[in-house]
N, C-alpha and C positions, 0 to 999 in steps of 0.2 A: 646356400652352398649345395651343389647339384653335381651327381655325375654325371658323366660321359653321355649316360641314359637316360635323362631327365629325371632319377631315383635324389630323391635329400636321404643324405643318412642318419638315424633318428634309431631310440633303442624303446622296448617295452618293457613296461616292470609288472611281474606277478608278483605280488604278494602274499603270503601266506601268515594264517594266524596259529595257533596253536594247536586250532581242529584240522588244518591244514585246507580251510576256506579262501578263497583268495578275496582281496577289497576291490571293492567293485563301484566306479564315480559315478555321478550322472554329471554330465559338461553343465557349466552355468547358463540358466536362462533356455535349456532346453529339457527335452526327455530323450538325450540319447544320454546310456551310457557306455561305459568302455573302461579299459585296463588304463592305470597312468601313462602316458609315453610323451615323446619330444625329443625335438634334433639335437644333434650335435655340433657345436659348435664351431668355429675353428680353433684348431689348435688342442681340441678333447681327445680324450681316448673313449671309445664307448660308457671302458666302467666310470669314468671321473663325470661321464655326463650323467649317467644314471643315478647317481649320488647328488648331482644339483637337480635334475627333474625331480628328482626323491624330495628334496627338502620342498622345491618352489611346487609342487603340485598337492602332497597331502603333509610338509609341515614335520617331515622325518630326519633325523642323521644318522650319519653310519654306526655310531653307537645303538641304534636301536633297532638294528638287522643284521642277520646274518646271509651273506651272499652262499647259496646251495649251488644255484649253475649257473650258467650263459648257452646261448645258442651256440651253433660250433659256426654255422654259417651265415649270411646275410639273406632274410625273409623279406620277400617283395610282396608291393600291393599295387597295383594301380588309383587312383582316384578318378571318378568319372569327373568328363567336364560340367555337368551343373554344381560341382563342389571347391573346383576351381576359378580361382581372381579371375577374371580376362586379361591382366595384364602380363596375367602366368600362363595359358593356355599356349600350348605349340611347343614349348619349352620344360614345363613341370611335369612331370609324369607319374610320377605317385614318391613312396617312401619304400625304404629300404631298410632294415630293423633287425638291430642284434638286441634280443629278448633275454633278460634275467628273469631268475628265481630268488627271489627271498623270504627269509622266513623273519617276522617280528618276534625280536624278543624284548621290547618294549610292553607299552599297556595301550590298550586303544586309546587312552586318555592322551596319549602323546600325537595322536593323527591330529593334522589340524591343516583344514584347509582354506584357512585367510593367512599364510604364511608369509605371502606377498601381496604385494597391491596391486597382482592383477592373476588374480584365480582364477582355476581352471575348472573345478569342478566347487559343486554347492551341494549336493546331498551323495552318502558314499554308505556301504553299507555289504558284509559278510556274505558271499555266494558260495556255494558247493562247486568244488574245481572246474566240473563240465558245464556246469551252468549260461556261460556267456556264451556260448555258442549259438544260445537258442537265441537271443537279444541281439548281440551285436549287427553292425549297421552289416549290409550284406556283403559289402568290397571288402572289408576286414576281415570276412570270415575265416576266408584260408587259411592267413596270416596266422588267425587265433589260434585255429586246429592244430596247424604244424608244430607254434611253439608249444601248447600245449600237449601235445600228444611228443614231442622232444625232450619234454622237461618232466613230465609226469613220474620218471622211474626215478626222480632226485626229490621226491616231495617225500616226506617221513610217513613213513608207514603204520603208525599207531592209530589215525584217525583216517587212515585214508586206503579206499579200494580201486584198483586202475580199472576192474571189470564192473565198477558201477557207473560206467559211461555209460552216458541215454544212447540210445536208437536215437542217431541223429535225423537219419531219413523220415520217420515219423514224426519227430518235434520239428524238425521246420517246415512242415506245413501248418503246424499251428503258429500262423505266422502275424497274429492277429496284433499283438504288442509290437512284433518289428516292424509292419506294417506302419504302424503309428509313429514309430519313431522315426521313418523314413519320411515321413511325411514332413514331421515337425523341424527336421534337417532341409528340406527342399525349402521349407516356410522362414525358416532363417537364413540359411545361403541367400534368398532375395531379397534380404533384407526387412523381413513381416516379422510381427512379435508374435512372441510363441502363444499359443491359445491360452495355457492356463493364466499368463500373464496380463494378455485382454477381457479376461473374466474377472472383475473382481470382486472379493468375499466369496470366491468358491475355489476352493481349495483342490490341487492336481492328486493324485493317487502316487504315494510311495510307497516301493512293495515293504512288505514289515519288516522290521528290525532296519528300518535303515534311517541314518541321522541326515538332518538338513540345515546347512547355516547359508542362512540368508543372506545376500546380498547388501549392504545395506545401499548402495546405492541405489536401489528399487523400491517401491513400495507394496508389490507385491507379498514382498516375503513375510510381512505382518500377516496376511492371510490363512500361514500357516503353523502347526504348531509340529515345533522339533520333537523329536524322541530321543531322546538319549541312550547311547550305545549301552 
């Protein structure tokens, strides 16, 4: 479902824990990570979809959030075409994205990301609010800054500082992680297995504190060993 503009409309979810960190996925089978999101379907209203990508992405219900804000307006992205089908190319133009805030008042025991049987993300794990700016794939960036920097004055203020935002200008040039995950997106988009996946018995690097449940339709994931939240 596309508009006028080749835009799908598609909402993103912050989540917030306690310290007011947000969760942070890595997609299955790759090293990108990213914030949960996903379109709308017909007939949805933004918050009723975000409430189904909530559950089918990390395994939550509305009982175990509370919604702080929404975007006021629709955030655009483009997507380049090596990220695009060719069957969609001329016609898809990127996404389009009313972004919430939530805060878990659940337990992290309650995240679970084989919710469905067909996951999105495989290993997921607590970032400092500004942090995805430095990672995220580079076409998203925008996108991330505006909702974040929109949503930022609704996040609770006991664990959380708005002027402890990095010097953006200076972290991304340290671009050495994004770099990689740019790579390993181009390397999937053609259809190539991801490296850590063509190595095997050598284990990829997850930054710490972050939990991984394996696929099981792979046999990679034996290679690694989970951490528990």
């Amino acid at each position: 479902m596309l508009d006028r503009d080749g835009f799908r409309p598609n909402v993103g979810i912050i989540l917030l824990n306690q310290r007011s960190q947000v969760f942070w996925g890595k997609r299955i089978r790759t090293h990108s990570w990213q914030f949960p999101q996903g379109g709308i379907d017909r007939g949805e209203n933004p918050e009723q979809a975000m409430f189904r990508e909530l559950h089918e992405e990390v395994g939550l219900h509305p009982q175990h959030v509370q919604v702080l804000a929404r975007t006021r307006d629709w955030l655009r992205y483009e997507v380049p075409d090596r990220f695009i089908r060719r069957d969609a190319r001329g016609h898809y133009k990127g996404q389009k994205q009313i972004w919430f805030l939530l805060q878990l008042v659940g337990h992290d025991w309650d995240l679970n990301l084989r919710a469905t049987n067909h996951p999105e993300f495989d290993a997921w794990r607590w970032n400092d609010y500004w942090v995805p700016l430095d990672v995220v794939v580079e076409f998203k960036r925008g996108v991330y800054e505006m909702a974040l920097t929109e949503l930022s004055r609704f996040v609770p203020r006991s664990e959380f500082r708005f002027d402890a935002r990095p010097d953006q200008r200076n972290r991304y040039l340290r671009g050495g992680l994004h770099h990689r995950d740019m790579l390993a997106q181009q390397g999937s988009a053609a259809g190539a297995v991801p490296a850590y996946a063509s190595r095997p018995g050598v284990p990829f690097e997850l930054p710490p504190g972050a939990t991984f449940e394996p696929d099981p339709q792979t046999s990679f994931g034996t290679d690694i060993s989970a951490k528990k939240p």
